[in-house]
C-alpha positions in Angstrom: 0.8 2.5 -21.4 -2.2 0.3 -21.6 -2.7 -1.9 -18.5 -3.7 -5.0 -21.3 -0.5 -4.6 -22.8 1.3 -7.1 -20.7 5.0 -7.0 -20.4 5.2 -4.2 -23.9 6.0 -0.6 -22.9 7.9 -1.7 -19.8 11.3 -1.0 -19.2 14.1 -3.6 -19.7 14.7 -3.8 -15.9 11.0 -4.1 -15.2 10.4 -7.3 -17.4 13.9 -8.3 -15.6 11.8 -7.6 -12.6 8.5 -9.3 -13.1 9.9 -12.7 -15.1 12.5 -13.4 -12.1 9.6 -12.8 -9.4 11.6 -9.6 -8.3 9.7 -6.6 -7.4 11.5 -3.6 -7.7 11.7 -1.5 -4.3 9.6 1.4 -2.9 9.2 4.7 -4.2 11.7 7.1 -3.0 10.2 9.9 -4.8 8.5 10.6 -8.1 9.4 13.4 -10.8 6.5 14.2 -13.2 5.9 11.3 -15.6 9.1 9.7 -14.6 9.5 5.9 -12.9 9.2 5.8 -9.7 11.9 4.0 -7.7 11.8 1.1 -5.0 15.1 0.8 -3.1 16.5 2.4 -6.4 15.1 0.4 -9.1 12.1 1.1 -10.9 9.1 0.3 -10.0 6.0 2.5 -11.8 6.6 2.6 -15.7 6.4 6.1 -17.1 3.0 7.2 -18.2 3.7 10.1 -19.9 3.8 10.3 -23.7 7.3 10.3 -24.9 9.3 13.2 -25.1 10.4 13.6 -28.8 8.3 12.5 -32.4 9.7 11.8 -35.8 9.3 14.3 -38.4 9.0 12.9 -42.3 13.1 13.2 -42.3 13.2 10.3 -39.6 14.8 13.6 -37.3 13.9 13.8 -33.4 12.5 16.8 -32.8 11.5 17.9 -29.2 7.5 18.4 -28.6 7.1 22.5 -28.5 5.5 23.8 -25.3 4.2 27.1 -24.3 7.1 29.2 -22.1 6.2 28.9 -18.4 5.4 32.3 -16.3 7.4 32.5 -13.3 5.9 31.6 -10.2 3.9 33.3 -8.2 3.5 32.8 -3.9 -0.2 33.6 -3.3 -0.7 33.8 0.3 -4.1 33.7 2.4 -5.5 34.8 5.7 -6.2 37.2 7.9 -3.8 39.9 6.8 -2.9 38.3 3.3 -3.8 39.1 0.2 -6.5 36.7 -0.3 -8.9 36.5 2.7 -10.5 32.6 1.3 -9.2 29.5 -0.5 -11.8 30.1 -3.1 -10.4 33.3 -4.4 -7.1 32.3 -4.4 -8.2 29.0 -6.2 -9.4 31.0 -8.8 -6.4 33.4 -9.0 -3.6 30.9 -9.1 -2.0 30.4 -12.6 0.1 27.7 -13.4 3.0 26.7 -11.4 1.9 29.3 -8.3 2.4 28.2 -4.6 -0.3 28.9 -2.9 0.5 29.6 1.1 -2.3 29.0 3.3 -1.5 30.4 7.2 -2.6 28.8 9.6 -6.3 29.0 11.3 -9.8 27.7 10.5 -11.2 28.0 7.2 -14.6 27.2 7.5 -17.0 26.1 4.7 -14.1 27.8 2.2 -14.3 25.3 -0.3 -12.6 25.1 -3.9 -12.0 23.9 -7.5 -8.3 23.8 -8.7 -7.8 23.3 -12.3 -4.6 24.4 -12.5 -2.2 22.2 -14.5 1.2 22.3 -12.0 0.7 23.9 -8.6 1.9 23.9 -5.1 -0.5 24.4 -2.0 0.6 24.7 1.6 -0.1 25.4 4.8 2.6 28.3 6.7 3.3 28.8 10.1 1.3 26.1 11.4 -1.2 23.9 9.8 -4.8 25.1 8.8 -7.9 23.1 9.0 -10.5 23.3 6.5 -13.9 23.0 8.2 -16.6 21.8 5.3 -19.5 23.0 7.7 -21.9 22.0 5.4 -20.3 23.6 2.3 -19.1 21.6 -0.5 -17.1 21.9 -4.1 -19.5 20.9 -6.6 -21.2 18.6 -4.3 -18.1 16.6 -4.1 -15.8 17.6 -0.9 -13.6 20.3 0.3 -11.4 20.3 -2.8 -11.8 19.2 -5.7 -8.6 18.7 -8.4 -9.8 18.6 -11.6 -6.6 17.7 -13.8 -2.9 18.5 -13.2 0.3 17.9 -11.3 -0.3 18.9 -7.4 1.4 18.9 -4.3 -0.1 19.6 -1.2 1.6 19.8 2.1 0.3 20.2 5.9 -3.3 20.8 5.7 -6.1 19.2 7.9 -9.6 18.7 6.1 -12.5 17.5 7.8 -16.3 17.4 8.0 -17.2 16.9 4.2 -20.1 15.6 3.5 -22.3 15.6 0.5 -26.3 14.7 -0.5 -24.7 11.0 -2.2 -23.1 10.2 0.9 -19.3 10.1 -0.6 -17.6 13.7 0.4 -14.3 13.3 0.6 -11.8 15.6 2.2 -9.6 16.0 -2.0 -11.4 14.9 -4.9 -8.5 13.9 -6.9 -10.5 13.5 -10.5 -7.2 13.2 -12.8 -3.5 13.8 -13.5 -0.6 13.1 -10.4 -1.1 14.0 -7.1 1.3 14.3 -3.9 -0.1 14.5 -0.6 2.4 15.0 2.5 1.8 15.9 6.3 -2.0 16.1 5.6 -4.2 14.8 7.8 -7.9 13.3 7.2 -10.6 13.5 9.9 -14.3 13.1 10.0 -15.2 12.8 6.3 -17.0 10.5 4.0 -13.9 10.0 2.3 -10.3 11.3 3.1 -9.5 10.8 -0.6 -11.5 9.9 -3.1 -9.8 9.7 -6.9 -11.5 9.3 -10.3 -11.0 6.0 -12.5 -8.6 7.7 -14.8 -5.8 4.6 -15.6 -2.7 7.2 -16.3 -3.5 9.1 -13.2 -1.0 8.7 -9.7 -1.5 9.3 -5.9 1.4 9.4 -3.8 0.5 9.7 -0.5 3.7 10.6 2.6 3.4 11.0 6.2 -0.3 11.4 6.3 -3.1 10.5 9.1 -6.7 8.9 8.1 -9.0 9.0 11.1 -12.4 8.3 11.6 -13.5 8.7 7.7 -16.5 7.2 6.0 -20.0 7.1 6.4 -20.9 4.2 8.1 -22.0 2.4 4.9 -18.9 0.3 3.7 -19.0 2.1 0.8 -16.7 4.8 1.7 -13.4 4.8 3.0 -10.3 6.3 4.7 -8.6 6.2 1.2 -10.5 4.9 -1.7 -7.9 4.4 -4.9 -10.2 4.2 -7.9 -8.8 2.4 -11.3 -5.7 4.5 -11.6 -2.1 3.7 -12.6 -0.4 4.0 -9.3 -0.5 4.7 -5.8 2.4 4.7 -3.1 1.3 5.1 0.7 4.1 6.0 3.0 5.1 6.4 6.5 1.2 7.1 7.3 -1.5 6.0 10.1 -4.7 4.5 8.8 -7.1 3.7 11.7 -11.0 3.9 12.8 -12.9 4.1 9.5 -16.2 4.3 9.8 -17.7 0.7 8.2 -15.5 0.5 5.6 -12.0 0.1 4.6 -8.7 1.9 6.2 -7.6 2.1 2.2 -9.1 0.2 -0.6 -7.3 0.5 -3.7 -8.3 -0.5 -7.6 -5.2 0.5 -9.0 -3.3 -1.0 -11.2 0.1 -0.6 -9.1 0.0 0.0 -5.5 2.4 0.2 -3.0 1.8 0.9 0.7 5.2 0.6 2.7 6.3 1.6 6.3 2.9 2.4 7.6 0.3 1.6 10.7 -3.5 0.7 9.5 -4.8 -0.3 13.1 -8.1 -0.4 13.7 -7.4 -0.7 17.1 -9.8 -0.9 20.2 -13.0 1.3 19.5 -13.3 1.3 15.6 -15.3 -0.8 13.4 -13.5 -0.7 9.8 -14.1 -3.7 7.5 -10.6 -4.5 5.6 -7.8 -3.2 7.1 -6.4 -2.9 3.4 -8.1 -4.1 0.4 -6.8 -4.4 -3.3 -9.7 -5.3 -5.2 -8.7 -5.9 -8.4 -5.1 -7.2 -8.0 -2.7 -5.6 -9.9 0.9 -5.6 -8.8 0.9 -5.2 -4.9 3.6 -3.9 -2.8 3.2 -4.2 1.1 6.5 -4.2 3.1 7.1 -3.1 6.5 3.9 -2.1 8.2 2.0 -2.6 11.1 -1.8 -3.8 10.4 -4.1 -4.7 13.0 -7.7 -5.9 13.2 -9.4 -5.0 16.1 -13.0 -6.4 18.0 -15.2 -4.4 16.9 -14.3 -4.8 13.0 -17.8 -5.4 10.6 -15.0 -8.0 8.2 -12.9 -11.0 9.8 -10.9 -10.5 6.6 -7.9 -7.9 7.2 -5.9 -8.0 4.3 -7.9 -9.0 0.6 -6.7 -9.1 -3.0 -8.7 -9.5 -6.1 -12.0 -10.2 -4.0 -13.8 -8.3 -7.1 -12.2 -9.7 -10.2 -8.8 -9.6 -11.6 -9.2 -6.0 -13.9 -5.3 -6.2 -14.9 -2.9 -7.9 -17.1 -0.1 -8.8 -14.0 -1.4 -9.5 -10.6 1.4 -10.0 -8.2 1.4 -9.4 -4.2 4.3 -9.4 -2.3 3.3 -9.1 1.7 6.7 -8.8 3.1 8.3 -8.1 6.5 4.9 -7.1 8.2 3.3 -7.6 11.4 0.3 -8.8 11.2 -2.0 -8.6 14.0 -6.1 -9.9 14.7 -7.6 -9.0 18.0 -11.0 -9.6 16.1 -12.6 -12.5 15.7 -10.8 -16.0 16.5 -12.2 -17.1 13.0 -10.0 -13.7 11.3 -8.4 -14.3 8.0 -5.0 -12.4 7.7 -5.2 -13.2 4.2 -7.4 -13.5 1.3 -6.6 -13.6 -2.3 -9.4 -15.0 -4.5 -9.3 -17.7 -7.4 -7.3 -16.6 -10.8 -4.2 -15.9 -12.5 -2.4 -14.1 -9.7 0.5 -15.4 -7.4 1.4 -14.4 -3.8 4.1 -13.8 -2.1 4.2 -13.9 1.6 7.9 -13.6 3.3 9.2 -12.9 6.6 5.4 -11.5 8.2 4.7 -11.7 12.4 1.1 -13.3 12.5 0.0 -12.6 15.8 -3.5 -14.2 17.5 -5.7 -16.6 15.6 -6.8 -16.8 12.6 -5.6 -18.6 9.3 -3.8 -17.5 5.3 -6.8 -18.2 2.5 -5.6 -17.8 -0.6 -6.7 -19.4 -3.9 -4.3 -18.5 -6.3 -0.7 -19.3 -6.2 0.9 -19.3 -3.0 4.3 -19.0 -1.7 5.6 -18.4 1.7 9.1 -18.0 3.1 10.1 -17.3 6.5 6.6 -16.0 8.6 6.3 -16.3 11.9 3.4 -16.5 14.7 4.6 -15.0 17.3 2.6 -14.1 21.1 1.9 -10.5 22.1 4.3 -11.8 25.2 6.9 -11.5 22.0 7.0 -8.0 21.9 8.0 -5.0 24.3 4.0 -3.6 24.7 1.7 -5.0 22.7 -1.3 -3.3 24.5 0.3 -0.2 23.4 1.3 -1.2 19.8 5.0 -1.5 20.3 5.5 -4.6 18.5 9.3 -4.3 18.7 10.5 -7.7 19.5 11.9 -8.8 23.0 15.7 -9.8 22.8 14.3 -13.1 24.6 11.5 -13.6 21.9 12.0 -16.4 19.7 11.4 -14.2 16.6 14.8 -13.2 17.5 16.7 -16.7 16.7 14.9 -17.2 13.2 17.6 -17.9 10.8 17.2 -14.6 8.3 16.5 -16.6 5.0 18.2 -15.2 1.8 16.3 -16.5 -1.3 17.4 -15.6 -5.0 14.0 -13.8 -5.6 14.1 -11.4 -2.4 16.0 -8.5 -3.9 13.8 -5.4 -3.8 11.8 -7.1 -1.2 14.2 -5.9 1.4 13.0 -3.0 3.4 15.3 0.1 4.5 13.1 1.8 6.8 10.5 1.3 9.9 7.5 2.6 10.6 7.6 5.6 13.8 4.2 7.1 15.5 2.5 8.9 14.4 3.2 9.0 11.1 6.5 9.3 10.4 9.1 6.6 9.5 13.1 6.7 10.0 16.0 4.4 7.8 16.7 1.3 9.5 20.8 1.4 10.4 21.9 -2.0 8.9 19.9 -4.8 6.7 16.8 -6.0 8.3 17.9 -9.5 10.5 14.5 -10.0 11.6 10.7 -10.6 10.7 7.6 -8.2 10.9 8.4 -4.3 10.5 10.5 -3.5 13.1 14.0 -4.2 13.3 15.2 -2.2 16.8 15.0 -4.7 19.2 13.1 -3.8 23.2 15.5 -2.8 25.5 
């Protein structure tokens, strides 16, 4: 589906969705090419092709594919079958696992251009050590075009002569990353501009990535269809932004992006060309040493899509930067905002330029919560976030969030509706 097409190509329960104001809920999971679900209703439009054509006769005739091989586990390491990543890059056909043991890989550094694989790291997780090395001048890994999974694997160190190594190059196609984490690189992830293309991003850590430039980032979203962040930790990038995002759906839910004490990140979370924004139930802090007052930005370089939509809902909100901090900025042009039920904690002021409309936030004192200091921002039972009425409104249905955010990177379902504001719901003891 084009992104110019407005409202064509959508699904009945997604134009339902969008002319009521009502954002479908976050991505439990996604099946190849098939919506992805928020709270159980769609959210991402399919953006495969359809599965049957018309012949001459007007009959439906399914599209003819080649018979899949079965699959194949290829495992490496010391011991395996395959001693390095690269060989078993270039041995894996389609639909393979690929079982990586646990150890250092250093400098082992790969192309996949597999269409459908697996990759994952066994009995412990293995880090991949650039050391210099690179895939095609790119970063550790690069994915050419396919449908990829990739579960429990540490990459760190890439760096590459135009200053933007990332830990996966993720040029094209749908990509799941789970239990990875993302240390010391130019990038963590870097993606192509491909508009059908989707990241889906679970449980993940982004620490200390970019190359003190601005111009790279923990996780840099290029123009693609769709990215979902979940139940991950975003902190310390180096100059630039925890995640930056030009995509034209994006969802980031049940998260922390905390700069915290000693990092000097710009925006803790920037959407740069609108789109339709989903941010429910995270913690995002600014901290002192941050090179952008601004924590949260939408649109600051031009509107790109046909629907630009944010919905910042039950989030806490935190600036221990500057006393001039902007939580919010969403520049001038045909987008709306929605802002419901957020903790704003320390100074610092909502700029938005486009239309606004706010429902039930909060500013609240770090004397609110159980630990502040130590980012537990669950609220006291004496805090007087606790006696907010919880406000229903017609248009909040899909905005409601069913789970919280647990360090590090984890999150857990919340046990009944959410009663109160910012991303946690269990109450200090």
């Amino acid at each position: 589906m084009s992104a110019l097409t407005g409202l064509s190509g959508l699904s009945g329960s997604e134009r339902r969705a969008i002319l009521h104001e009502r954002i479908p809920p976050i991505p439990d999971f996604i099946k190849r090419r098939t919506a992805l679900t928020l709270l159980g209703a769609p959210f991402f439009a399919p953006l495969g092709k359809a599965a049957f054509v018309l012949s001459t006769a007007t009959v439906p005739l399914p599209v003819m594919s080649e018979p899949r091989l079965p699959a194949r586990v290829l495992s490496v390491g010391d011991g395996q079958r395959f001693r390095s990543i690269r060989e078993a890059a270039a041995a894996a056909r389609d639909g393979d696992i690929v079982e990586i043991e646990a150890g250092t890989y250093a400098g082992d550094v790969a192309v996949w251009t597999q269409q459908r694989l697996t990759i994952r790291g066994v009995n412990g997780r293995p880090l991949l050590l650039a050391t210099g090395a690179s895939a095609e001048g790119k970063g550790i890994w690069v994915l050419r075009n396919g449908d990829f999974e990739i579960e429990n694997i540490s990459f760190s160190g890439a760096r590459v002569s135009d200053r933007n190594g990332a830990g996966i190059r993720f040029e094209r196609g749908r990509l799941v990353v789970r239990r990875c984490s993302f240390e010391d690189n130019e990038n963590g992830i870097l993606t192509g501009n491909d508009g059908e293309s989707e990241l889906v991003v679970e449980e993940c850590e982004f620490v200390a990535n970019g190359a003190d430039d601005g111009y790279s980032h923990n996780l840099y979203a290029g123009v693609i269809g769709a990215l979902s962040v979940r139940g991950s930790y975003f902190s310390r990038a180096r100059a630039g932004h925890l995640i930056k995002s030009r995509a034209r759906r994006c969802e980031i839910a049940y998260s922390r992006l905390t700069d915290e004490r000693s990092g000097n990140a710009s925006y803790e979370l920037e959407l740069a060309n609108g789109g339709i924004g989903v941010v429910v139930g995270n913690l995002i802090q600014q901290g002192p040493g941050t090179e952008n007052n601004v924590m949260i930005s939408y649109g600051a370089e031009g509107y790109r899509w046909s629907e630009n939509r944010l919905y910042l809902v039950h989030n806490t909100l935190v600036n221990e930067g500057p006393p001039h901090g902007v939580f919010l900025y969403a520049a001038r042009g045909d987008a709306s905002v929605r802002s419901q039920k957020n903790i704003l904690v320390g100074p610092g002021s909502v700029r938005v330029e486009s239309a606004l409309r706010t429902i039930g936030d909060v500013r609240l004192a770090k004397r609110d919560f159980a630990a502040a200091d130590r980012f537990d921002y669950r609220l006291r039972a004496s805090s007087r976030g606790t006696r907010i009425v919880d406000l229903q409104d017609a248009a909040n249905v899909g905005l409601t969030p069913t789970r919280e955010y647990v360090h590090p990177a984890r999150s857990r379902p919340l046990a009944a509706p959410p009663s109160l504001p910012g991303s946690f719901q269990s109450l200090a003891p």
